[in-house]
C-alpha positions as CSV (number, residue, x, y, z in Angstrom):
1,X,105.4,286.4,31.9
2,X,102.3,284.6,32.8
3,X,101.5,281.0,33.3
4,X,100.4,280.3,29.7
5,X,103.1,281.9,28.1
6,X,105.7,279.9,30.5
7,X,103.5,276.8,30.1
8,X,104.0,277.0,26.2
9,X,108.1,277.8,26.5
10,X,107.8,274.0,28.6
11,X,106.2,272.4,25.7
12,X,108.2,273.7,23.0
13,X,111.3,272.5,24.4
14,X,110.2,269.4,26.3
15,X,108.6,268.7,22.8
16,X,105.0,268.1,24.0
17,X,101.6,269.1,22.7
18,X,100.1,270.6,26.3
19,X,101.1,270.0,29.6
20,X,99.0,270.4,33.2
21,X,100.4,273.6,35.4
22,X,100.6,270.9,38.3
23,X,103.1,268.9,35.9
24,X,106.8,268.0,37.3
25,X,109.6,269.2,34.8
26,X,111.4,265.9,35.6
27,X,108.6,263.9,35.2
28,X,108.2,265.2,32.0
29,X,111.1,264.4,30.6
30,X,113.1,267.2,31.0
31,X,116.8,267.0,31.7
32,X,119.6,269.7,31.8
33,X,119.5,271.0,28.4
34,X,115.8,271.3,28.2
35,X,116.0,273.5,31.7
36,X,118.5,275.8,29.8
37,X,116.9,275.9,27.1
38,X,113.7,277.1,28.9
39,X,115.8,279.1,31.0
40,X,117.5,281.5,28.0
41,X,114.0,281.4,26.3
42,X,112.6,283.2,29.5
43,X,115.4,285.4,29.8
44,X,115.0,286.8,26.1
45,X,111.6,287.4,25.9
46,X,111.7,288.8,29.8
47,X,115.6,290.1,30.2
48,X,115.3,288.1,33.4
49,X,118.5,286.2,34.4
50,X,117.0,283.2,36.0
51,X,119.5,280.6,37.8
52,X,119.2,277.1,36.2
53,X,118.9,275.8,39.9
54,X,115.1,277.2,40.2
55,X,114.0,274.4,38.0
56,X,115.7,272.1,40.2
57,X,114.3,273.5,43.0
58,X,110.8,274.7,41.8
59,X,110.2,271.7,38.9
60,X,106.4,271.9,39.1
61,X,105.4,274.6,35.8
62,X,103.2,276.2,39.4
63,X,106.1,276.6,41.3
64,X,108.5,278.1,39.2
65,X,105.5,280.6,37.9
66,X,105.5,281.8,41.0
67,X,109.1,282.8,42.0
């Protein structure tokens, strides 16, 4: 999945118009639901079963791109 493809998953569910790849998940809003929310999003359009702790630990749209 690339970065605009994620980036537009974020601002569906974090119910924003655009966001900045440099921009915080937490900072944005986002709380527990939201990260699952992206998280089974992800997983069904890339059948990858992504722990709801990487958002936690990679919250930056960058960051979590990139693991």
């Amino acid at each position: 999945m690339n970065k605009e493809e994620l980036a537009k998953i974020w601002c569906k569910h974090l119910r924003l118009e655009s966001i900045e790849y440099t921009d915080d998940f937490f900072f944005l809003g986002g709380d527990s639901e939201d990260a699952a929310n992206i998280l089974a999003e992800v997983k069904e359009r890339t059948g990858l079963d992504t722990p709801l702790s990487l958002i936690y630990n990679c919250s930056v749209l960058n960051e979590m791109h990139e693991t």
